[in-house]
C-alpha positions as CSV (number, residue, x, y, z in Angstrom):
1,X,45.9,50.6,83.6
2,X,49.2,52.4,82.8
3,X,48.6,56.3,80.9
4,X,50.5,55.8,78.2
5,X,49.4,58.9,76.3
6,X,50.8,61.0,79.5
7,X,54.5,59.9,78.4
8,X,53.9,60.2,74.6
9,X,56.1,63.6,73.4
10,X,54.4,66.4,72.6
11,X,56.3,67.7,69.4
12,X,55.5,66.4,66.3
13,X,58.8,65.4,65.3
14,X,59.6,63.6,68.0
15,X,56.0,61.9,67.5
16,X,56.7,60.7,63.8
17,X,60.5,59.8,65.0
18,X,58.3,57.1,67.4
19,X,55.5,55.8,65.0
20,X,58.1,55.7,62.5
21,X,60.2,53.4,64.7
22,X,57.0,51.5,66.3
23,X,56.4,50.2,62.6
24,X,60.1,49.6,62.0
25,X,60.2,46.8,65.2
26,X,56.4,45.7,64.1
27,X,57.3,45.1,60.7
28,X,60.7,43.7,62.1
29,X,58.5,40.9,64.4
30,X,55.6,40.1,62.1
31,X,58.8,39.0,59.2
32,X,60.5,37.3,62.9
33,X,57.1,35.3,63.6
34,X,56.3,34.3,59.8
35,X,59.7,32.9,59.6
36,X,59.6,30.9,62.3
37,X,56.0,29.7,61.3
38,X,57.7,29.0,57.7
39,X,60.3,26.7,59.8
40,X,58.0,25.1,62.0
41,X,55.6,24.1,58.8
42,X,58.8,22.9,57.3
43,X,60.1,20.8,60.0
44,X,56.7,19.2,60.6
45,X,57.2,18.1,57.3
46,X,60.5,16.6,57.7
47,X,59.0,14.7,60.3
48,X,56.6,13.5,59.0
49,X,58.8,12.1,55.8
50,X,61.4,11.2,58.2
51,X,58.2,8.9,59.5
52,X,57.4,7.8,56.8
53,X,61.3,6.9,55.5
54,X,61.8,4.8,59.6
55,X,58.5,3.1,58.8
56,X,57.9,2.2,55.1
57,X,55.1,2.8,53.3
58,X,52.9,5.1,55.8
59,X,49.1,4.8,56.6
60,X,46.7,6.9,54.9
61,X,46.5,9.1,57.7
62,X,50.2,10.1,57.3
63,X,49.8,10.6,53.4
64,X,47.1,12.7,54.2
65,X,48.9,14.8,56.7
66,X,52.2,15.2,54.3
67,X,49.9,16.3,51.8
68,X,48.1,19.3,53.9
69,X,51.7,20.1,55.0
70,X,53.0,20.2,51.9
71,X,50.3,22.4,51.2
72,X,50.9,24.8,54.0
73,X,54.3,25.3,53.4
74,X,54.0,26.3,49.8
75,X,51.1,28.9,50.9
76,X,54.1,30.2,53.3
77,X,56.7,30.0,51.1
78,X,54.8,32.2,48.5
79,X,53.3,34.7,51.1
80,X,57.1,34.9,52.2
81,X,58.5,35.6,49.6
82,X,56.1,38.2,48.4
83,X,57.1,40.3,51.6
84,X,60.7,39.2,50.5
85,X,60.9,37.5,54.4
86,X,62.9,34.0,52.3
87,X,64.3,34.0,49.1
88,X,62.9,31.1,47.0
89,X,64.1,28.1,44.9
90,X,64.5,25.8,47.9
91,X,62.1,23.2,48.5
92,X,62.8,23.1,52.4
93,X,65.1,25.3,55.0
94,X,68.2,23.8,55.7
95,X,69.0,23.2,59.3
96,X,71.3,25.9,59.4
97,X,68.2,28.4,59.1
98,X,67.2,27.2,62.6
99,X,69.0,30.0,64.5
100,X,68.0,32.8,66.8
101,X,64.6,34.7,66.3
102,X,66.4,37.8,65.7
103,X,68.4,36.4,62.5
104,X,65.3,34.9,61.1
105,X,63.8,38.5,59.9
106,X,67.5,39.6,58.7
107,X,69.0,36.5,57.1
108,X,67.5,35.5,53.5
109,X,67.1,31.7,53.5
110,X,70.0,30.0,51.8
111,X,68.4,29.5,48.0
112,X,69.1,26.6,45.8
113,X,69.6,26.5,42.0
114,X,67.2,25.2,39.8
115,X,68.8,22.0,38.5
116,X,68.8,22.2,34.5
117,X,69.6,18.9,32.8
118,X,72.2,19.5,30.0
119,X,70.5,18.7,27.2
120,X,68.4,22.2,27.7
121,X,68.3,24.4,24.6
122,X,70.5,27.3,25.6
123,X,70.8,30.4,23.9
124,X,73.5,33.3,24.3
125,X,72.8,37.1,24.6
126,X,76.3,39.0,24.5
127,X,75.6,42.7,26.3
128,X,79.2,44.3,24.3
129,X,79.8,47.6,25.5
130,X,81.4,48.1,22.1
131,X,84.8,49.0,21.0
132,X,85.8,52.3,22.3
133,X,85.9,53.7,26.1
134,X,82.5,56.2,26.7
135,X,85.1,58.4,28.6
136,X,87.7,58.6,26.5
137,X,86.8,57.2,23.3
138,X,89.9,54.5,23.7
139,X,90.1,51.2,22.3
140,X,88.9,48.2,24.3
141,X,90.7,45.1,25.1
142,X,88.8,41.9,26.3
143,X,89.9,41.2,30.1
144,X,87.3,38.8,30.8
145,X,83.3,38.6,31.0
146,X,80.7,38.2,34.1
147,X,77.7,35.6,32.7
148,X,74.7,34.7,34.6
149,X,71.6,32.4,33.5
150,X,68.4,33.2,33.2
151,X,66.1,30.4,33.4
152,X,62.8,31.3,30.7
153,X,59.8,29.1,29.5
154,X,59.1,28.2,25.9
155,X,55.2,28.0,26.4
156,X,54.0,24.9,24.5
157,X,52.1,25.9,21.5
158,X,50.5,23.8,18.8
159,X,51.4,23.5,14.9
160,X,49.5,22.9,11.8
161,X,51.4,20.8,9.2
162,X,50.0,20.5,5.9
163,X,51.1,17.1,3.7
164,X,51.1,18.8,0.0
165,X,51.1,15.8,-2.2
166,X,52.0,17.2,-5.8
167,X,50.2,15.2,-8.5
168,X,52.3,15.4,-11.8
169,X,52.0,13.8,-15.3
170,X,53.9,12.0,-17.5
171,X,54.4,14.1,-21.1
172,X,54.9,10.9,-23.0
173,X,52.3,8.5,-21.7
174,X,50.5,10.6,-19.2
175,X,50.9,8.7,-16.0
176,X,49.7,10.2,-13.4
177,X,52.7,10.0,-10.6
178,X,51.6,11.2,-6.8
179,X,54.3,10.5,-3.7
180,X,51.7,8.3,-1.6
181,X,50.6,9.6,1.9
182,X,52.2,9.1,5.2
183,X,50.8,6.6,7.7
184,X,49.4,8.2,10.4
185,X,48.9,6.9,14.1
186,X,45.1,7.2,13.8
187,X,43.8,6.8,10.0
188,X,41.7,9.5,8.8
189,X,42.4,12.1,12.2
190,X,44.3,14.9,12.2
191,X,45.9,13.7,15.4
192,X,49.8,13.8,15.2
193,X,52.0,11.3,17.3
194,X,53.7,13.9,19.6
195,X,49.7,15.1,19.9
196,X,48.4,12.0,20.3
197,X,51.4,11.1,23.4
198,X,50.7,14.2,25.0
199,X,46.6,13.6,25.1
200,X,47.3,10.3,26.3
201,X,50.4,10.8,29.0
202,X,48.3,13.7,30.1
203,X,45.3,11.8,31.0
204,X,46.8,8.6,32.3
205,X,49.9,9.9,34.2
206,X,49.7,13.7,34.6
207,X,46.0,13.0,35.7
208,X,44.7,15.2,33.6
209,X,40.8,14.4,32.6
210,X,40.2,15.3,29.2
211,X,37.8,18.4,30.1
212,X,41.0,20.0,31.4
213,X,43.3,19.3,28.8
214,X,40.1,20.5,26.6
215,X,40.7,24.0,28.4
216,X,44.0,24.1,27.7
217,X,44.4,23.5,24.4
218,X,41.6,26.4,24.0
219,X,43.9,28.5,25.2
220,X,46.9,27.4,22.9
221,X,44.2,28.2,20.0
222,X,42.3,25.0,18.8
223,X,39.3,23.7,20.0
224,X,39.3,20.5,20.3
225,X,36.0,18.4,21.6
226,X,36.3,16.2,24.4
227,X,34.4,13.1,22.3
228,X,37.1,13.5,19.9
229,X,40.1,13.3,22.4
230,X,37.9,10.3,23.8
231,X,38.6,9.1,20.6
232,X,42.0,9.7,20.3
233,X,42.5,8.1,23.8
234,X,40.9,5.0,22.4
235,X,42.4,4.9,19.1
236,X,46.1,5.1,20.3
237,X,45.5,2.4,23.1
238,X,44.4,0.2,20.4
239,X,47.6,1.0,18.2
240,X,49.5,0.2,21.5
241,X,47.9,-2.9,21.9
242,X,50.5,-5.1,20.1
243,X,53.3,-3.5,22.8
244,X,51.6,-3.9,25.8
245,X,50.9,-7.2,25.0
246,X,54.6,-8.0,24.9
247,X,55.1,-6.2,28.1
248,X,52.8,-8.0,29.9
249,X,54.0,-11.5,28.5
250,X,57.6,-10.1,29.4
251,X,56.7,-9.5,33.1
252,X,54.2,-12.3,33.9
253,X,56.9,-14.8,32.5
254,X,59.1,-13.3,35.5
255,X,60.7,-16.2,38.0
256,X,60.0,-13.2,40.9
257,X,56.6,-11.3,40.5
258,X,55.3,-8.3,43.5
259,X,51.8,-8.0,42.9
260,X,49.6,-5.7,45.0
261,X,46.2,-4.2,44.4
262,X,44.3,-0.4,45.0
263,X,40.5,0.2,45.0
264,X,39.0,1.9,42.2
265,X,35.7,3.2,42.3
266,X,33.6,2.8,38.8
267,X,30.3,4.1,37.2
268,X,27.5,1.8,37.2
269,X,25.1,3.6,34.7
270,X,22.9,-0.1,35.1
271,X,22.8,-0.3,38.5
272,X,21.8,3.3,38.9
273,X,19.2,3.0,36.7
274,X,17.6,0.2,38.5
275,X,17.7,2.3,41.7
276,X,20.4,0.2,43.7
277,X,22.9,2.6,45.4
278,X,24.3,5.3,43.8
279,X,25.5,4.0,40.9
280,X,29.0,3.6,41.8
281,X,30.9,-0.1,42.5
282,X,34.2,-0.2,43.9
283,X,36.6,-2.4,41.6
284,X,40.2,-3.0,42.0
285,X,43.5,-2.6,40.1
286,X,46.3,-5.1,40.6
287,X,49.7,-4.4,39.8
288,X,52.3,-7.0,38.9
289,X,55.9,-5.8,38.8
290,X,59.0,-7.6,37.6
291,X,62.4,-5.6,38.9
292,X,65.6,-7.6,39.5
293,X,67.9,-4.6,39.4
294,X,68.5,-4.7,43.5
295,X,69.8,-8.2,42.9
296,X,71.7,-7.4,39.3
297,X,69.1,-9.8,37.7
298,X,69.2,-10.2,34.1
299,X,64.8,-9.7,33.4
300,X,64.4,-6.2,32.2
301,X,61.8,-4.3,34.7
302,X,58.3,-3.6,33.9
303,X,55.2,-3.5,35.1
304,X,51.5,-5.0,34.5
305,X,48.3,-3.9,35.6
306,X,44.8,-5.5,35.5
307,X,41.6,-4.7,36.3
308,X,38.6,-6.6,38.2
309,X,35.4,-5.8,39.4
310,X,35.5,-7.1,42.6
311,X,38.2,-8.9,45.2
312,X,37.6,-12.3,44.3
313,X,40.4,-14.4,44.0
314,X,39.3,-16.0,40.5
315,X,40.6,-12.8,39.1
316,X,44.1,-13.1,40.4
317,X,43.9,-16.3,39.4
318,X,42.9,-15.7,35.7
319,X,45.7,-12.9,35.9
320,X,48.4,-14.9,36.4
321,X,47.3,-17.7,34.3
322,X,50.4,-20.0,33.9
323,X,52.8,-17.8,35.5
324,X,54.8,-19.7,38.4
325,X,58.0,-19.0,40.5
326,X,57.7,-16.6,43.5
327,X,55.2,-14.0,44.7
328,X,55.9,-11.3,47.0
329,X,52.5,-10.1,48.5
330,X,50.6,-8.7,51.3
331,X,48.0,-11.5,52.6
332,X,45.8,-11.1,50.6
333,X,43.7,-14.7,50.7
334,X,42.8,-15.1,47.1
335,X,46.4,-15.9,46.6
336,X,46.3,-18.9,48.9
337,X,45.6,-21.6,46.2
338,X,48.5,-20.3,44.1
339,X,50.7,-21.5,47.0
340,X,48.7,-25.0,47.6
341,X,50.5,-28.2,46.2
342,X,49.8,-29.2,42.7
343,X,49.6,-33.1,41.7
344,X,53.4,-33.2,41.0
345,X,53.5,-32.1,45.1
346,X,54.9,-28.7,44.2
347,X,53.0,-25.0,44.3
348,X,52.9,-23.1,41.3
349,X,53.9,-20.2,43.8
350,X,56.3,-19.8,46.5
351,X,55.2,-16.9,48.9
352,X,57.2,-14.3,49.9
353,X,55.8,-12.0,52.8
354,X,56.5,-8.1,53.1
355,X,58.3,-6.5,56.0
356,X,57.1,-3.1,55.2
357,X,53.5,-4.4,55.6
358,X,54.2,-6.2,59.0
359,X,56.1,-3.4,60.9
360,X,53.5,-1.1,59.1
361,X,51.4,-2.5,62.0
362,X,53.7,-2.1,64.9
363,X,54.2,1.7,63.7
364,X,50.6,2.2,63.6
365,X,50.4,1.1,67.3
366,X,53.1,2.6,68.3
367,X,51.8,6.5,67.3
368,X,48.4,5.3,68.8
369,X,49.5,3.9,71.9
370,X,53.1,4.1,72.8
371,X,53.8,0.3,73.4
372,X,57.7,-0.2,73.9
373,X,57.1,-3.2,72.7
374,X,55.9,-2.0,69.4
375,X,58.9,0.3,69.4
376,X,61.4,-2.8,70.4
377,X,59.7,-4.4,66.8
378,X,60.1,-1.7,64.9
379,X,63.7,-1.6,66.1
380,X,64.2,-5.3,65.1
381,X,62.9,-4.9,61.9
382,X,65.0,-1.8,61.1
383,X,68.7,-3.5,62.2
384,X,67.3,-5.9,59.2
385,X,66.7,-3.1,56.7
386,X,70.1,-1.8,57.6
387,X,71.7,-4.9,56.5
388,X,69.5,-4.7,53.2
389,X,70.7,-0.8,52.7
390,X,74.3,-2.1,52.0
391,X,73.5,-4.9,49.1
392,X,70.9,-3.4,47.4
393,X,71.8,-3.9,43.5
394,X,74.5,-6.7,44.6
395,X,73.9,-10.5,43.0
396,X,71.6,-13.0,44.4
397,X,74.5,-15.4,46.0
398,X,76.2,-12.2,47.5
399,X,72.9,-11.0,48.9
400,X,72.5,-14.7,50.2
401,X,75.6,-15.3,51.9
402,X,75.4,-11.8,53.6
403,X,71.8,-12.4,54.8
404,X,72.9,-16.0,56.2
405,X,75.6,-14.1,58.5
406,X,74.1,-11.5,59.4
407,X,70.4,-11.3,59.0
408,X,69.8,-15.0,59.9
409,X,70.4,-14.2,63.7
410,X,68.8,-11.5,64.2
411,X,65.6,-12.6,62.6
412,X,65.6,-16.1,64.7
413,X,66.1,-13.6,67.3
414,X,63.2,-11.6,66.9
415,X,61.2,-14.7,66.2
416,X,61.8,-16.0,69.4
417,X,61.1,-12.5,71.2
418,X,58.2,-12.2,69.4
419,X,56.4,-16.2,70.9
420,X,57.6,-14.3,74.3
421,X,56.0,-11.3,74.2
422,X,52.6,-13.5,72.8
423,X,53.3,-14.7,76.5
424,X,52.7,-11.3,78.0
425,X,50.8,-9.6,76.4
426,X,46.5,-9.8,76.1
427,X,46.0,-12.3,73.3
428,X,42.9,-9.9,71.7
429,X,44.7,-6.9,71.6
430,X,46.3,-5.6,68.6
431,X,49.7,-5.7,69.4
432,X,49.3,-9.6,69.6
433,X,47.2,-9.4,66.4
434,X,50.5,-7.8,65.3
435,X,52.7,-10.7,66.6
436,X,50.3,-13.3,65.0
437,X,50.3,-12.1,61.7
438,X,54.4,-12.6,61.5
439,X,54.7,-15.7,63.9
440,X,51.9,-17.5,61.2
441,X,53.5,-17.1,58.0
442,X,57.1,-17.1,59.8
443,X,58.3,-19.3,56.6
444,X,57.1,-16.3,53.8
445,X,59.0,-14.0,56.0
446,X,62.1,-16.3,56.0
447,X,62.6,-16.9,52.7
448,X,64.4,-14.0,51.7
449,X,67.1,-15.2,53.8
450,X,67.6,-18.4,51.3
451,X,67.4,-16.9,48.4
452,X,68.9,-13.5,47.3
453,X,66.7,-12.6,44.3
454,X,63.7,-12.1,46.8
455,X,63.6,-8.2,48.3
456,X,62.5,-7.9,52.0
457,X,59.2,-6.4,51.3
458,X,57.0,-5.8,48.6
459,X,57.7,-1.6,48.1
460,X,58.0,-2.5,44.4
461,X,54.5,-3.1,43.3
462,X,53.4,-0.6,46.2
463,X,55.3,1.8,44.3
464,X,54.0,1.1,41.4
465,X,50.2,1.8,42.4
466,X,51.0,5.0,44.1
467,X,49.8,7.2,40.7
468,X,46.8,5.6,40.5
469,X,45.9,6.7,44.9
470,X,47.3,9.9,42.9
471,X,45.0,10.3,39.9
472,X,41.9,9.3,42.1
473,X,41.8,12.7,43.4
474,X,41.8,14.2,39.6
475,X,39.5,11.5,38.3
476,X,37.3,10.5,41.4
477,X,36.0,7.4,39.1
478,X,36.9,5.7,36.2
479,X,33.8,6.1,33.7
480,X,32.4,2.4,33.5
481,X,34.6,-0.6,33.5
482,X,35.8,-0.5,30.1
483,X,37.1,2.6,30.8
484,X,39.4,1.3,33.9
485,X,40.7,-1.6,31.2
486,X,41.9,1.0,29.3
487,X,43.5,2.9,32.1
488,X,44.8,-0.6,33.6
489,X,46.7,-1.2,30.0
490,X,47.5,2.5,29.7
491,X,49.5,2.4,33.4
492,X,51.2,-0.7,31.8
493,X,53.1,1.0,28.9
494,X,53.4,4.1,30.5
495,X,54.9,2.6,33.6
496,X,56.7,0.5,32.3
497,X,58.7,3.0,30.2
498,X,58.9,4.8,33.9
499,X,60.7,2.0,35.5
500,X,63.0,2.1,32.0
501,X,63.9,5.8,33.0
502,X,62.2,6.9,30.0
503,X,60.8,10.1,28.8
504,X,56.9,8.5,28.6
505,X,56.0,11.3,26.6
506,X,59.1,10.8,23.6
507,X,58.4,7.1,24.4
508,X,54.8,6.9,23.3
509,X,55.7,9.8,20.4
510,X,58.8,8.0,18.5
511,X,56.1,4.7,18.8
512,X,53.1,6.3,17.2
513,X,55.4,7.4,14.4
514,X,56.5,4.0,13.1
515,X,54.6,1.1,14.5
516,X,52.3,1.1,11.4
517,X,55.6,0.5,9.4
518,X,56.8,-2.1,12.0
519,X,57.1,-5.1,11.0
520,X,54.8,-7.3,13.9
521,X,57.4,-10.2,13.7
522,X,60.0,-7.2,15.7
523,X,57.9,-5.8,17.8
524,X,60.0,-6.7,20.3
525,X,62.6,-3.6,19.3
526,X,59.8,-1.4,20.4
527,X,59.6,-2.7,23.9
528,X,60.8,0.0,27.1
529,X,63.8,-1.7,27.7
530,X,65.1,-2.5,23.9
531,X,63.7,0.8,22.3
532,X,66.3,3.4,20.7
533,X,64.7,6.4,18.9
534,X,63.9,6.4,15.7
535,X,67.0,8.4,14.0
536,X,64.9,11.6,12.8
């Protein structure tokens, strides 16, 4: 072992001089070695969306993983910041900020802006140094001005309006006269409709439960019960009801439906009484979703949601009721009898299969085993999505023609690869379980190649669960099964004005203002996709 004490100096000076300069390199490497744990964290993420972008909608194990990485890096970014190592305001390090080690500790990250929409409230704060010179008590002349934004939060706050309602008299034959009372959304609460759309986006798309938003209206100064925002939650779906309605008869009239479906798990308060299990069942939400905008369709989008207690069919069945045209889905066999013949020798369905779920299979072995084959797949099925990258929101007969010259070869190409490789390849293995699984419904993953309204997979109505896998995390369990109807019908307004590109919140507010004074016979006005706010 080397003496190091025998070459240490032995004046003072010179001894602080060292220690001083010993903490300046220490400080100088532990900055060096956070940064590049900052960019490693942030280009495993990339990875892993980059994955999830090559391969379509990932496994659960991949959400999973972008979520804990997600979760790293902001824990990095913070601590990083706090030892002012990065600046902040970027969500991820460009590429550039992959250099040497020795720039990581000296170069700030490259920061970006906040993006501020324009309709912000802005508000001006002049800083004039006045009219005369400090020094010389001179007149000034404007030359020109430096402005920079500040970016402040108006915390949200609530208000308490009182509805005075004179009563006055007649002098000459003493009728009484009194302006009458406004509607309100909930008869008899004091719930107002910005309120009232705030409780309920909160709860069914912030994911929000109502003990939480409890808290936080305690600390804007009311107390509010939870039974009476249960109330409020109930009383505004049932105002909604006439909307939704339409929204649903809008969509499930749709030539084209995506349908897809998400466990949800449900309180049994009967079941745990009687002893059996713990008093939870699984149930299930389906999601129905009409959106022709990637083929310039006419339909305004929107989207449905139902819920069943089980995975029997008879439930997709009852939710489609006389609905008929074509249905992109995974395989799901309860919809195999909307496919079968009817007695005029035609299915009320045509399928439509989903390239995102097949090749969601070949990925998936692929990571766990490394087949080339899988990897030759998923290249196959990628040259196709290329093609669909350039005529996304083209029409139909464009889309067609396209797909007939370009994508027709290539998929009878990979269909005949694919009988091959069955050839090759041990038939109970799941690479050939892959194989099957397109070979046997070869004609639902043709047809998008005859007709240009259908989309290649069925992203759409996988998109359109996605907040409910969200909100389970929140909510764990819907409350008992009327409570997931109501969150099934709440998704369906509240999605729906979503897929509209509108504000849910202003949505639901401008409606609980004036669809008591609506007349029913134009409820159709109110609808996502014909609604204009109520002039104020």
């Amino acid at each position: 072992m080397l003496n190091v004490a025998a070459d240490l100096p032995e004046d003072p000076a010179l001894l602080r001089a060292m220690v001083a300069r010993l903490q300046a390199e220490n400080a100088k490497l532990t900055a060096t070695l956070r940064a590049h744990d900052l960019m490693i964290e942030a280009l495993r993420l990339r990875i892993a969306r980059l994955k999830k972008q090559a391969f379509g909608k990932s496994s659960e194990k991949i959400e999973r993983e972008i979520e804990q990485l997600e979760l790293a890096l902001e824990d990095l970014l913070v601590t990083a910041a706090e030892q002012a190592v990065v600046a902040n305001d970027k969500d991820e390090p460009d590429e550039a900020s992959a250099g040497p080690a020795t720039d990581a500790a000296t170069k700030t990250r490259p920061s970006r802006r906040p993006r501020v929409s324009a309709d912000t409230p802005r508000e001006r704060h002049e800083l004039d140094p006045g009219s005369t010179c400090p020094e010389c008590g001179g007149n000034l002349r404007l030359v020109g001005e430096d402005v920079s934004e500040i970016l402040e939060m108006i915390t949200a706050k609530l208000k308490v309006v009182e509805i005075a309602r004179p009563k006055k008299s007649c002098r000459c034959c003493e009728k009484m006269v009194q302006a009458p009372a406004p509607s309100r959304p909930i008869p008899g609460s004091m719930a107002g409709a910005s309120l009232l759309a705030y409780v309920l986006v909160s709860k069914f798309d912030d994911q929000l439960p109502l003990y939480r938003q409890n808290e936080i209206f305690a600390r804007m100064g009311a107390d509010i019960p939870r039974s009476t925002l249960a109330d409020w939650c109930g009383g505004g779906m049932r105002i909604l009801l006439p909307v939704i309605d339409r929204i649903e008869a809008s969509v499930l009239s749709s030539e084209i439906l995506h349908a897809d479906d998400t466990p949800i798990r449900v309180l049994n308060p009967q079941a745990r009484a009687k002893g059996i299990g713990k008093g939870v069942m699984q149930g299930r939400i389906w999601g129905y979703v009409c959106d022709q905008r990637p083929w310039a369709g006419t339909a305004p989008p929107g989207a449905v949601y139902r819920y069943a207690p089980n995975w029997k069919a008879e439930h997709v069945l009852a939710h489609l009721g006389n609905a008929s045209g074509i249905l992109q889905a995974d395989a799901y066999k309860g919809y195999a009898k909307l496919y079968e013949p009817g007695a005029d020798g035609q299915p009320r369905f045509q399928e439509a299969a989903c390239f995102a779920h097949w090749r969601r299979d070949f990925h998936d072995i692929w990571t766990s085993q490394k087949s080339e084959i899988a990897h030759e797949a998923l290249e196959r099925i990628g040259q196709l999505y290329d093609i669909e990258r350039e005529i996304t929101g083209q029409p139909a007969d464009l889309r067609r023609a396209v797909r007939q010259a370009r994508s027709k070869p290539k998929l009878e190409a990979l269909h005949a690869w694919a009988e091959a490789q069955l050839t090759r390849i041990p038939g109970k293995g799941d690479l050939a379980k892959a194989f099957r699984y397109g070979l046997s419904r070869w004609a639902a993953f043709s047809l998008f190649l005859d007709d240009g309204r259908v989309a290649i997979d069925n992203n759409a109505a996988e998109r359109a669960l996605r907040s409910i896998g969200i909100g389970r995390k929140n909510w764990l369990f819907a409350g008992s099964e009327a409570g997931a109807e109501t969150l099934a019908r709440a998704m369906t307004i509240i999605e729906s004005a979503k897929i509209n590109n509108l504000d849910p919140q202003a949505y639901l507010t401008d409606l609980f203002r004036r669809v008591h004074d609506h007349k029913i016979n134009r409820i159709d006005e109110l609808l996502p996709w014909n609604w204009r706010p109520l002039a104020q």
